[in-house]
N, C-alpha and C positions, 0 to 999 in steps of 0.2 A: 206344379212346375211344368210340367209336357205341355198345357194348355198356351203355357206362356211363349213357348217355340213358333206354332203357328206361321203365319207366310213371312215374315220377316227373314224366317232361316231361308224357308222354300222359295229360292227365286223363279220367276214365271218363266216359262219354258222357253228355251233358248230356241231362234230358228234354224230349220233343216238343212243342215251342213250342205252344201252342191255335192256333186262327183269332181273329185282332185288329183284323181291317177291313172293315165301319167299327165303330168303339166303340159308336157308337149304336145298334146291330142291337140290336133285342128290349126296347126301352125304352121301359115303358107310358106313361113320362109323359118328356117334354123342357121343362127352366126355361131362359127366359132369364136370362144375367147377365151382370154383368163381371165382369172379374176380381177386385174387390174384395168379390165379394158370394156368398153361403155357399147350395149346392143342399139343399134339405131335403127334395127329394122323396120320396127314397129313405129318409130314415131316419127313424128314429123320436124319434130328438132334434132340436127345434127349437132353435136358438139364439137368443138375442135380441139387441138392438142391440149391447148393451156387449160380447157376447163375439165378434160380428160383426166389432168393432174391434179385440178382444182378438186374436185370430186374423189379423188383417189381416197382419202378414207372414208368413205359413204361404199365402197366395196369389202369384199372380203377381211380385209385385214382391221379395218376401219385403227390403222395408225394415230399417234397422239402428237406426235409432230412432223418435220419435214423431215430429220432422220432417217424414217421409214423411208421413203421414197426413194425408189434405186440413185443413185449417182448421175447416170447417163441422164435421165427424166431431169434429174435439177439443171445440170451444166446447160442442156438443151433450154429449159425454161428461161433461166435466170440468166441468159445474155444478151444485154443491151448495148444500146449505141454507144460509140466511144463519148458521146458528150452527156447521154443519161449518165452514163457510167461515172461521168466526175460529180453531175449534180449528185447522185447518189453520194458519193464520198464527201462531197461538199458537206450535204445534210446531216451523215454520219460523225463529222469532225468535232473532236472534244470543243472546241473553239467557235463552233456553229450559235447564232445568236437568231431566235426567231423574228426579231425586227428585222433578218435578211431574206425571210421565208422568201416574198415576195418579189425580189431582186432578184433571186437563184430561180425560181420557175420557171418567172417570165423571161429572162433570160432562154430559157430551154424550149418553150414556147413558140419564142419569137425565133430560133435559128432551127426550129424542127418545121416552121410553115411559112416561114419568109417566102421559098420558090414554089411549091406547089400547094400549099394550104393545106390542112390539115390529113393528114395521111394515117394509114392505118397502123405505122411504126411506131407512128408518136403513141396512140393508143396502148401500144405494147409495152414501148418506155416506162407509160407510168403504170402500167399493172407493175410493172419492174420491181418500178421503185417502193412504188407501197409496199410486197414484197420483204423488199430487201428491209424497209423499214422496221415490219414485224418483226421477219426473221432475226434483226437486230434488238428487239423487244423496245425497240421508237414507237411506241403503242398512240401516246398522243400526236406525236408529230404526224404521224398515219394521218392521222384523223384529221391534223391541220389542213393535209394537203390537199384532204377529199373538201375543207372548208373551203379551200382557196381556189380549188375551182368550180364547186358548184357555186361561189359569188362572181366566178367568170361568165359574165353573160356569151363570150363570143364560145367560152369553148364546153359549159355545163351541156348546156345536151349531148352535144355529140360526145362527150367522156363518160359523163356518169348516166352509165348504164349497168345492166343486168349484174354482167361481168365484172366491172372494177366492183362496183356495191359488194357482190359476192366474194371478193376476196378481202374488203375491210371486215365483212362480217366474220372470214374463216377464222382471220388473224384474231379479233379480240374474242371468238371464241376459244382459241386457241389460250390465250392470256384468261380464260376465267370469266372477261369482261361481258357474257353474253348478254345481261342487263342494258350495256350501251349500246350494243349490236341491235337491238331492237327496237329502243328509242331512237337510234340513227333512223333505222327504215322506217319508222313510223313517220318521224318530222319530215323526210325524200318523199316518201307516200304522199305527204301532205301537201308538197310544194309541185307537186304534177308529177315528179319523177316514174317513171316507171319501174314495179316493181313485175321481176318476171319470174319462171320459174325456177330460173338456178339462183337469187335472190332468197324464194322462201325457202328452198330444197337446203341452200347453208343455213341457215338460222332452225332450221327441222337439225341439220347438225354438229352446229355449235351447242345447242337448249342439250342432243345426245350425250354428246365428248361431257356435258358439264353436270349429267344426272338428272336435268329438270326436264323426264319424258313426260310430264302431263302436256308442258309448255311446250314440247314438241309436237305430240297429238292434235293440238289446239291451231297451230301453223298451219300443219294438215288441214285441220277442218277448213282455214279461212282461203286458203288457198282456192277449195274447190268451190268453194260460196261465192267466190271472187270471180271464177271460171278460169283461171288455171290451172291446164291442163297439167297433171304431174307427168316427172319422165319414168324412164325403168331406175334409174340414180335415185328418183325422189324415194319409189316403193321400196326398194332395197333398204333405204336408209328408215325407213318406216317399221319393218321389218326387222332390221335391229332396233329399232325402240320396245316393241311389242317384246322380241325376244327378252329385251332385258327388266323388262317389267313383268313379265312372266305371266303375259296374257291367255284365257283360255285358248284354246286351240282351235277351237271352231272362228273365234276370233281371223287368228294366224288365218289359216284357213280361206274364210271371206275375204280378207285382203288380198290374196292372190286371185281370187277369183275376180275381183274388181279390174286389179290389172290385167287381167286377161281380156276382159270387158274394153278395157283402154286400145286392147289390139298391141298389147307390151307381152313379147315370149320371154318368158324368164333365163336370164343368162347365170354364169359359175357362180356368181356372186349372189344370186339368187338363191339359191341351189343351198349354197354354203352357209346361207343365211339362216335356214329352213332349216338345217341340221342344228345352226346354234341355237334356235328358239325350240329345239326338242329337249335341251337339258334341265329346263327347269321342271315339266312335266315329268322326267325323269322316260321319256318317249322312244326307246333304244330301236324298238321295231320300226318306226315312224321312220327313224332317222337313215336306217339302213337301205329302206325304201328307195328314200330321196338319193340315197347313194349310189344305187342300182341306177335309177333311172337320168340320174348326170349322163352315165356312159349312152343310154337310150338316144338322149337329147341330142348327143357328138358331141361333150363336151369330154375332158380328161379331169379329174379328178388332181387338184392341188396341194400341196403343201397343207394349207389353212383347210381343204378338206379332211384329208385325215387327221388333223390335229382337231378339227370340229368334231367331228363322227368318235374319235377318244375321250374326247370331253365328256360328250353324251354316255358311252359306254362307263367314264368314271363315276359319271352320279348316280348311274343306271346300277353299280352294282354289279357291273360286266365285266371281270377278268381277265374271263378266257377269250371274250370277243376281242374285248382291246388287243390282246396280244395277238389277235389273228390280222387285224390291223395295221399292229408294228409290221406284223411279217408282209403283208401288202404293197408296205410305206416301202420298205426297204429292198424287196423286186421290185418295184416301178422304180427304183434311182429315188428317192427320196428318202436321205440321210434321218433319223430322228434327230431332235432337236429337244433342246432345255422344255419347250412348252410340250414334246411328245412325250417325254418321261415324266413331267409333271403329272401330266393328265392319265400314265397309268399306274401312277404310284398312290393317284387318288382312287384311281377303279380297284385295288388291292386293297390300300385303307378303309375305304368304304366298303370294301367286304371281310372286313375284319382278319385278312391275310397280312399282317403287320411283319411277319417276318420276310414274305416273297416282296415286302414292298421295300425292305432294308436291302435285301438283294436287288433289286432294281436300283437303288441308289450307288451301289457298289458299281454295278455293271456301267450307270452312264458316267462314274469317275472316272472307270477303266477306261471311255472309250472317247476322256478330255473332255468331259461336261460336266463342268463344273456347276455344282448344287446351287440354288438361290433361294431366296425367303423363300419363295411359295417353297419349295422342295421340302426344306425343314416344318415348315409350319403345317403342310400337310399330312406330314409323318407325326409331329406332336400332336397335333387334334385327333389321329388316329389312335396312340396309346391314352390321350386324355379320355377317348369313349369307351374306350375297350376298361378303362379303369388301375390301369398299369402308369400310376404316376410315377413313378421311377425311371422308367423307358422316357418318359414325355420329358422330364429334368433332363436326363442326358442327352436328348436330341439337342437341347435347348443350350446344354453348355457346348456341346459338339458345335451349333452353329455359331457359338460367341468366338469360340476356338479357330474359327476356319476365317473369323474376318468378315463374317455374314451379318448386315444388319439387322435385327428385326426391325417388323414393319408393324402397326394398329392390329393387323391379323395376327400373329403373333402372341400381342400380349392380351387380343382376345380370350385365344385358347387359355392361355393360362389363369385370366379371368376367372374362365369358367371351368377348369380341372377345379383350381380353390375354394369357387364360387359352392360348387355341385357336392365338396366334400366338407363343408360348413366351413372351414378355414379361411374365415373373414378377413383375420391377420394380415395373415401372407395375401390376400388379394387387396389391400390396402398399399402391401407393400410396391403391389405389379404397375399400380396406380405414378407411384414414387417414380419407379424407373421409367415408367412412358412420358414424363417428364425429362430426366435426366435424356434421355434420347429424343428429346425435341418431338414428340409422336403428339397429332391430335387423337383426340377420340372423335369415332365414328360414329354411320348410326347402328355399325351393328356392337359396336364396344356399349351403349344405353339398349339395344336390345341383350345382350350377354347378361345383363346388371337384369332385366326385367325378369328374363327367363332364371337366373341364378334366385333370386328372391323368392319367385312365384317355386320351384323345386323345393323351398326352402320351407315354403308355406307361410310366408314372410308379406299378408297382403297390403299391410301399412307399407312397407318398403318399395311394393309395387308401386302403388300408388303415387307415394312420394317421388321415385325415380322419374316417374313418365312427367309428371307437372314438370321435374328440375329438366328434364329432355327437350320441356318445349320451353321452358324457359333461355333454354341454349341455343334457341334458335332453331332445331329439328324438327324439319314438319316427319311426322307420322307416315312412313308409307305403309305399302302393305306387308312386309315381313313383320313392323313393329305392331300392327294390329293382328298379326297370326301370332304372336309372340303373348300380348298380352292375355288376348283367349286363352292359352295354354298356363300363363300366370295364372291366371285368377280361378280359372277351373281348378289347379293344382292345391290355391290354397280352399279348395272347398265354396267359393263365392261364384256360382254356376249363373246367379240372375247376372251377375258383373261382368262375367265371358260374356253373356250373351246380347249384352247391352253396349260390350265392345264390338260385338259382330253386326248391330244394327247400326253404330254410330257409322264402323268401315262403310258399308253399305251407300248411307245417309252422304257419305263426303267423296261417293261416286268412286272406290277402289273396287277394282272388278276380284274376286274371291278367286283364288287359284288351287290348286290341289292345295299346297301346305293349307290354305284358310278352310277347307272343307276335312282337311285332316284335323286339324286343332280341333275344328266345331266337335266332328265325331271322339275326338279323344275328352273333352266335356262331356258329352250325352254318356259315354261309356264311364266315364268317374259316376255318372249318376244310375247308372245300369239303366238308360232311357236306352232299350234293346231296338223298341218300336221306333221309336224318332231317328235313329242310328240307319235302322233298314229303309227309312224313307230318303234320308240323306243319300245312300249309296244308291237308288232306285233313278234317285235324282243325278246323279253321276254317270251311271251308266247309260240315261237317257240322251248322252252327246257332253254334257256340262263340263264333263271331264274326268278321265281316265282316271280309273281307281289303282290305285300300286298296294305294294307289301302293307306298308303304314296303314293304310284305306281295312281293311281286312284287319289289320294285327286289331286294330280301335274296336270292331264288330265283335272281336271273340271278347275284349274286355268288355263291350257293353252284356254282352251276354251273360260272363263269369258273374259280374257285379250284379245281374238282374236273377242269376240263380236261376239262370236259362240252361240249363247242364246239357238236355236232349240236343237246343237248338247249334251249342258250342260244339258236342260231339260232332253233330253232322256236318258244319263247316272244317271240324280237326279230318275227317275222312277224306272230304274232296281237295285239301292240303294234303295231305299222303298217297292219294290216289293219283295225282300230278292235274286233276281236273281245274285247280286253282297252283296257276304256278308259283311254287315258295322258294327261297333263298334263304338266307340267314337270320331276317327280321321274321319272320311268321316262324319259321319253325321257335327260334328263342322265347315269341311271343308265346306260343304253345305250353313251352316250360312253365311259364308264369303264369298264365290263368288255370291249369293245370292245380298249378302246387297253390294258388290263391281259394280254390277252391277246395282243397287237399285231399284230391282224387290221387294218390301214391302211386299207382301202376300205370295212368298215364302221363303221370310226370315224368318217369321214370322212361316209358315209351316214345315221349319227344324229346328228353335228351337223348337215348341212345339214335336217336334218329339224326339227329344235329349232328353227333358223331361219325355217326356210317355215313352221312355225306360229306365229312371232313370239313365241316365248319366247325370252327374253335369256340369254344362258347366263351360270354363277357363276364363282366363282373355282376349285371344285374342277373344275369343265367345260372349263376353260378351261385349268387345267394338265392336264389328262388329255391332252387336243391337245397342248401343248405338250411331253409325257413322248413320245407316240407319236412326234412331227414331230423330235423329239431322238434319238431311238433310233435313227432311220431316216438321221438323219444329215442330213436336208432345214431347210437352214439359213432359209433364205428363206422357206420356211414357219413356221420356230420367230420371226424378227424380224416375222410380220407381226402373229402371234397376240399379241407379246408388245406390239408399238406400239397396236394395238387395246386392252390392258389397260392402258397407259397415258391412253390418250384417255378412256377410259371411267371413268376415275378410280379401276378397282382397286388393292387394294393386297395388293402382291406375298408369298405368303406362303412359308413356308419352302419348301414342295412345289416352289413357281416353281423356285424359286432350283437347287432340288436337280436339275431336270429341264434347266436350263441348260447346271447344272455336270456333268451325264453327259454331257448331249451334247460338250461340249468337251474333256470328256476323253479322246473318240474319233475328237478331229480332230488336226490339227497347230498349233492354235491351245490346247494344252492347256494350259498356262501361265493362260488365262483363267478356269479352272476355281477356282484357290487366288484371284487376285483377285476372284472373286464370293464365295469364302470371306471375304475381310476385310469384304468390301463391309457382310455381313448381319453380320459382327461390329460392324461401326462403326456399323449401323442398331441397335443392342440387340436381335439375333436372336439367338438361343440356337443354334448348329445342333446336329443328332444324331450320330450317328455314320454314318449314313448318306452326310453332306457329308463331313466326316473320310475315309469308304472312297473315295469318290468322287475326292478329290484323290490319296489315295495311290496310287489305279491310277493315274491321270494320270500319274504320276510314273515307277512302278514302271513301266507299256506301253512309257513310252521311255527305258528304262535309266538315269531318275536318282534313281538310287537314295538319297543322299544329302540329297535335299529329299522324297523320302519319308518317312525316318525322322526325318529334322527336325519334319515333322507328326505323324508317330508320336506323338512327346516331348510335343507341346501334347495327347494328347487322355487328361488328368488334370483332377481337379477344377478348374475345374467343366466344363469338358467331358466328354463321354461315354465312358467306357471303353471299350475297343478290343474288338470283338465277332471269333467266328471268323472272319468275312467280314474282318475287317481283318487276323488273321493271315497265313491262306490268300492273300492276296492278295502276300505276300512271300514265301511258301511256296514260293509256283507260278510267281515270276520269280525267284527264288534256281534253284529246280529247272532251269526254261525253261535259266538261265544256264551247268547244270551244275556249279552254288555246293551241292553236298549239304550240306558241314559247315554254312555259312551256315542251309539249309533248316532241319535237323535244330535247331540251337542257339534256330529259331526258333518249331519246334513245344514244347522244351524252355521257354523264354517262357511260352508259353501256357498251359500245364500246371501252370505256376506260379502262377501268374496265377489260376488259376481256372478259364479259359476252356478246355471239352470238343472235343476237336477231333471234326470227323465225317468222313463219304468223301470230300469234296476235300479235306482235311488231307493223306491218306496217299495218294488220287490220283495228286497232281504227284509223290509219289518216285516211287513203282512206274511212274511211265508214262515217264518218264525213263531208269529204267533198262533199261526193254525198247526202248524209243527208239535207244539207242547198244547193244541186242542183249544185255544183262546181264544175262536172264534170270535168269539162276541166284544172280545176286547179287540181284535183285529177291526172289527167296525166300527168300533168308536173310535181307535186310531186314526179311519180314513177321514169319518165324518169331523173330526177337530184338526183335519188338516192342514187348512185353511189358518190358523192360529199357528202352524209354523211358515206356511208356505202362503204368504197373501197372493200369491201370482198362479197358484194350481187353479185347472179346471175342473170345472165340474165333468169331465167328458173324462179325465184323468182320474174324479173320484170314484167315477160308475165302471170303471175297469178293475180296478184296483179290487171294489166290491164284487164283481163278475168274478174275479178270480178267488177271493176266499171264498165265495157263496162254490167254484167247482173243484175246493180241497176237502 
């Protein structure tokens, strides 16, 4: 298997990042601005007001319609001559017949160049009017008029240029229609028009506003193939594409360095920009940087900056930073706002402080900001992780309560609270209601479905999912190929992650943290320790910044590889603060820990998790409870469990299953099958894991009879009976000196489907050397083959190695 990782995983060395701080080094001249407002220092194209406006969301805010755009900016734009002003209204008129197109133009035409010939008003006129056309969502008629006079021979050139083109483009990418946006400027292209650069700089984003950043990149590329020259608008709006596709960083990175190269000094929008493309890296240090050095540049820090630099801070896992931020926002005069609290209610939820993040909700009602979806839905996905389905129900009626829609995000979560706790049912039902609320699914509503399945260990379900996704029309980005790797690793199909990691590759998706996380969370299901430390080697070489996640995968590949020395040594330089930890590494701690069932330093990373006041989750919480169950320390497993009561967790299968071992290894074993009905009667789905759990129960104290009773239930829709549930009658048939029983039982199996492995054939042969049989233990193995047609010979000479050293 490790052979088969090889360079596909190891992409070829990325090159040497330049020096990046500070941006401003060597910049003959520094403009002030805001974010709204376009550097011309550097280049050689001036912009004027209206493309100043034109361009308005390719800055900071990057707006989704004209809404956005202050007042004053519109009125000033959108006034035209008193006689454009009527054809507009003319063209707007429910009564309007396009057999008049031509009569109403030229009309306007002919009385805008009757005395001095075409003038640069008329020009303004019809950007006006297209305009107004969109704005009025006259999406075709737009289009008629750019028809009607690029068939004007006297007035096509002089009109359609850079300019009008760029505002039909904004408009139908505005409308969705960026398809015809394109084939507009293709067939212009074709016909001599000239295409310039605020031309491709809108169509770089409309392809943005509409998600289809590859088609943006692709603009880019043709542009400079072309030899035009981008402006500081084009890189900025480049810059948000990268952001949101969540490009390596060195990437990020060489783009500015190019524009610097252009002789382009990066303006607020720049700046701000930089900071949004640090969130998905989860990059907090990066971003604070960039923040520092705005004030360097002379520029002042905005609105949309501290709401940027919050953002960063909420994915980051940053709290206490965020709220040092508020306090920044609010001495400089910058009121917080619906998207300031957003964004630290997600830095609180993401660090599993769910109740300071209920007070932060409290506080921006108090102070007349009122809550909206994201609000709600970020506080429900924050009790759905933490495992407190309860809490995540009442956010959820609280927000039906208040008049607040939900939105696809929304019934994501719930998706996958349902999804994650086997509760099929009800996520069929969540299906129902995204219907009833007119909601499509997205692509992360078919990634929820992938990751819910792949948790489940459900890899037919994966599978099927992803074909129906692209049947729907979803192309695969790169979240649903991080997605799927972590599916398919989960259900145990490590070749099938790894063959989705080389298709990503193959179909040109550049791998980002999450995709180097997922890889490493596969290697670590497979305790590949070694291929794990090349991965990270490869990370820290520039590739990309390792986080919490990066590290938690490392100690798992290590637990799973029975690396104990190598796992300590990385638990020390996490304690030691040499490797900075937060909530995920230390939890992660608990769990390899008690996976391993080292008692005293399980026990030593939760009280650690404690004394730095992180709450532990539900998955931290049953890790205690697996170890305190194994151990047999009952008093410990009821106190962890009254604590998850209090606490208002909600018990998930894991709980239940860490119960039912423990009780199956006491005299109270009986209690094991009544925790079985209990999560049947909750609508818990169990595994087969609960299934083996009861039958040892059974089978440890020879009642055999109500073991096979359970046998019998686990048929659709319960989980088919795995080796581990044979073996486990194998080896108390054997214990009993029951061979024919054993035998008839591996004969079952075989049937069945199910491959027996070394404890299959264990319990005979150890049995028979047990009461001195040797020699019948060898004929045993040697007449193997006449139960078993599929054993190897490589299986028979073990088998015999081991009676030949009893």
């Amino acid at each position: 298997m490790a052979e088969k990782l090889g360079l596909p995983l190891l992409l070829p060395n990325p090159p040497q990042p330049s020096p990046t701080k500070p941006f401003n080094q060597n910049h003959s001249t520094t403009t002030t601005t805001t974010s709204t407002s376009t550097s011309t220092t550097s280049s050689s194209i001036t912009l004027t007001p209206f493309l100043q406006h034109l361009f308005f969301d390719l800055n900071s805010t990057f707006p989704d319609s004209i809404d956005a755009v202050p007042l004053s900016n519109r009125r000033k734009l959108h006034r035209l001559s008193p006689l454009a002003h009527r054809t507009l209204q003319d063209l707007l008129h429910p009564s309007f017949d396009s057999t008049r197109l031509h009569e109403i133009l030229h009309h306007l035409f002919k009385q805008r160049t009757s005395s001095a010939g075409f003038s640069s008003s008329l020009y303004l006129d019809i950007i006006g009017i297209i305009r107004g056309l969109g704005f009025n969502k006259k999406i075709e008629l737009a289009l008629n008029v750019i028809d009607w006079i690029r068939n004007s021979e006297e007035f096509s050139v002089s009109l359609l240029n850079g300019s009008v083109i760029a505002v039909v483009i904004n408009i139908l990418g505005k409308a969705g229609q960026v398809s015809t946006a394109a084939s507009m400027l293709q067939s212009l292209e074709s016909d001599g028009v000239e295409v310039d650069v605020y031309c491709y700089t809108s169509l770089i984003t409309a392809y943005a506003n509409n998600k289809r950043y590859r088609e943006a990149l692709k603009v880019f590329d043709k542009m400079k193939q072309v030899g035009c020259a981008p402006t500081l608008i084009t890189y900025n709006a480049i810059l948000n594409v990268y952001g949101k596709m969540g490009m390596p960083w060195i990437k990020i990175i060489d783009l500015v360095q190019d524009m610097k190269t252009h002789a382009l000094a990066p303006d607020l929008c720049t700046y701000n920009t930089l900071i949004s493309c640090c969130r998905s890296g989860s990059l907090y240090e990066e971003a604070f940087e960039f923040f520092q050095e705005i004030k360097l540049a002379g520029f002042t820090p905005d609105m949309v900056t501290y709401n940027a630099l919050l953002d960063v801070y909420g994915k980051s896992r940053r709290p206490k930073e965020a709220m040092e931020v508020l306090r920044q926002m609010e001495g400089n005069g910058f009121p917080p706002s619906i998207v300031t609290y957003n964004s630290l209610i997600s830095a609180y939820t993401r660090g599993g402080l769910l109740e300071e993040a209920l007070e932060l909700k409290t506080q921006m009602i108090e102070k007349g900001i009122k809550p909206d979806v994201y609000t709600y839905t970020t506080l429900l996905s924050g009790f759905v992780k933490a495992g407190k389905d309860e809490f995540a129900v009442k956010v959820f009626e609280e927000m039906r309560a208040a008049g607040c829609k939900p939105n696809i995000c929304t019934f994501n979560s719930l998706i996958k609270m349902y999804g994650d706790r086997g509760k099929f049912a009800e996520m069929e039902k969540v299906f129902t209601e995204i219907k009833l609320c007119k909601c499509s699914p997205d692509i992360v509503t078919w990634n929820t479905l992938l990751a819910v399945f792949g948790q489940n260990g459900l890899d037919s379900e994966v599978s099927g999912v992803f074909k129906e996704m692209k049947r729907a029309g979803f192309v695969p980005e790169r979240d649903t190929f991080n997605t799927l790797i972590s599916a398919y690793s989960r259900c145990g199909s490590f070749d099938q992650a790894m063959a989705v990691y080389e298709r990503m590759l193959e179909a040109g998706v550049t791998p980002d943290l999450s995709t180097y996380n997922a890889v490493l969370a596969a290697l670590a299901r497979g305790g590949l320790w070694k291929q794990s430390e090349e991965v990270l080697a490869e990370m820290m070489a520039g590739r990309c910044k390792p986080n919490e996640a990066t590290f938690a995968s490392l100690l798992h590949a290590y637990a799973n590889g029975k690396e104990i020395e190598r796992m300590n040594a990385l638990a020390e330089n996490i304690y030691s603060g040499r490797i900075e930890a937060h909530a995920v590494l230390l939890k992660t701690l608990v769990l390899v820990n008690s996976k391993v069932n080292l008692l005293t330093e399980t026990e030593r990373s939760f009280l650690e998790l404690r004394r730095r006041g992180i709450l532990p989750d539900i998955a931290t919480l049953n890790a205690m409870l697996s170890i305190y169950g194994r151990k047999k320390m009952v008093a410990k497993t009821e106190e962890i469990l009254n604590f998850m009561y209090q606490s208002g967790f909600t018990l998930s299968l894991s709980t239940y299953n860490s119960l039912m071992h423990m009780y199956s290894r006491t005299e109270h074993f009986h209690k094991s099958e009544e925790i079985l009905r209990e999560i049947l009667e909750k609508g818990i789905k169990p595994d087969v894991i609960s299934y083996n759990i009861v039958i040892y129960a059974y089978c440890r104290n020879g009642r055999m009879s109500e073991a096979k009773r359970i046998f019998r239930e686990m048929k659709d829709p319960a989980p088919t009976p795995d080796v581990v549930t044979y073996n486990t009658f194998i080896a108390t048939y054997a214990a009993d000196s029951m061979l024919v029983e054993a035998i008839n039982v591996i004969r079952c199996m075989i049937k069945q489907g199910c491959k027996p492995n070394q404890h299959t054939y264990n319990s005979i042969v150890d049995w028979y050397c047990k009461v001195n049989l040797q020699g019948e233990a060898n004929n045993f193995v040697q007449k193997l083959g006449n139960l078993d047609p599929h054993i190897s010979e490589q299986e028979k000479n073990r088998l015999l190695e081991r009676i030949a050293k009893k």
